[in-house]
N, C-alpha and C positions, 0 to 999 in steps of 0.2 A: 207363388202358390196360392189361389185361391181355396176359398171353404168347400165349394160344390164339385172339387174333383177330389177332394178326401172322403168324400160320404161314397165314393167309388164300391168300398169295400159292405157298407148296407145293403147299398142298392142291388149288388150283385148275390149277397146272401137273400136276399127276399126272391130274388128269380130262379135263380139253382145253387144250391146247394153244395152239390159234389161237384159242378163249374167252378165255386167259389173256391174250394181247397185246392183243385187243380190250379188257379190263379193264383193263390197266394203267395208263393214263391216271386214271380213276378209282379205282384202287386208292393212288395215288401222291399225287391230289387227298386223297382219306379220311385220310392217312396225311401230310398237312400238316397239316388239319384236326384232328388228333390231337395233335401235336405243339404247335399254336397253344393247343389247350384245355387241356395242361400246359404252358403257356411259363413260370408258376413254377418248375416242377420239370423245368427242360428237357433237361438234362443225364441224369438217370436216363432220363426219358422217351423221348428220341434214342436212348441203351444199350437200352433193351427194345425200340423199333424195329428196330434194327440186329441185335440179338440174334434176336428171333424171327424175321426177313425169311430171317437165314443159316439157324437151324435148319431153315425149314420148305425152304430150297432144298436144304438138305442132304440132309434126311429124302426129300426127293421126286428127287434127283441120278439115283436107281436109273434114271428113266424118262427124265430128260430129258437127260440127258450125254450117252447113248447115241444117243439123234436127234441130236444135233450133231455128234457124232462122225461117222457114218457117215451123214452127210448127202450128201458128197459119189457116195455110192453108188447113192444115191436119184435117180430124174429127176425132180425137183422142178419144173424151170421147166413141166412139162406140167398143172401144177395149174393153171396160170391161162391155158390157152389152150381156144379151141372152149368147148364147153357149162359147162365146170369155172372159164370168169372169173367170177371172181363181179361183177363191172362190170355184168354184164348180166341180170343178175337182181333190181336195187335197182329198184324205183316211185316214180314221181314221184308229189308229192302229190297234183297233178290225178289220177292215174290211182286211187288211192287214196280219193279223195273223190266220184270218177264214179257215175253211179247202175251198177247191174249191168246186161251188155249181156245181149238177150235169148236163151235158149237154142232151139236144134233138138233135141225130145223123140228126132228119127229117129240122131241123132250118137251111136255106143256110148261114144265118150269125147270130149266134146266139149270147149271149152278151158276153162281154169281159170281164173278169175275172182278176182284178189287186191284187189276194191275192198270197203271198208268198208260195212257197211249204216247206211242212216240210220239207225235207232234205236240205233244202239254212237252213231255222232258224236255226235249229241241230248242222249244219255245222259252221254257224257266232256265235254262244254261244262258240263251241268247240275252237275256232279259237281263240278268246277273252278271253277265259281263258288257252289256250296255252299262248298266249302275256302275260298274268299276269303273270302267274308262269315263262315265262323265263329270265322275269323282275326281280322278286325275287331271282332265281335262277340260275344264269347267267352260271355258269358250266354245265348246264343240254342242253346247246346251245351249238354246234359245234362251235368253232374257225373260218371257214369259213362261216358261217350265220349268226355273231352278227353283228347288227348294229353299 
């Protein structure tokens, strides 16, 4: 584990914000996963955790202290009401996997259609079970394209 993929977590609060808490989870998962892959050397490994986690909050404090600070300034609870919930902008898989409904050529802006085309599913099935089998079958993968 090097220093410069602990500051991960600065780097990413100084660019967005609400990216950042949505990662965190994962970033938190990565960073067990890290620690398990040095569980001989656990104790440094923990210290360069610990250490780059603080730099990179430090280094990045400029931007984010200040939003919490004067947060109470902000009208925040209006993020998440009327058009701005984000509640209401998530798809359900059916809607996601619907074929596309049909358009009116005459409509100057007609609505916007977030369902998948079948040749992307087709495709990400085929893809996903290429990965299995070359998993399985690791001879069936050229020498220059195994992982």
């Amino acid at each position: 584990m090097d220093g410069p993929a602990c500051g991960v977590a600065g780097a990413l609060l100084t660019t967005h914000t609400v990216t950042a808490m949505l990662f965190a989870p994962v970033y938190a998962l990565w960073l067990v996963g890290c620690l398990w892959l040095a569980r001989r050397r656990l104790g440094a490994a923990f210290g360069a955790v610990v250490a780059g986690n603080v730099l990179g909050l430090g280094i990045s404090a400029f931007f984010w202290l200040p939003a919490i600070a004067e947060r109470p300034l902000v009208q925040t609870e209006r993020l998440l009401t009327g058009h701005f919930d984000f509640r209401i902008h998530f798809q359900t898989l059916a809607s996601l996997l619907a074929s596309p409904p049909l358009t009116d050529p005459r409509l100057l802006n007609g609505p916007i259609g977030f369902e998948l085309g079948q040749p992307q599913v087709v495709l990400a099935v085929l893809g996903a079970l290429g990965a299995i089998a070359a998993r399985q079958r690791p001879a069936l993968v050229p020498e220059n394209l195994r992982l």
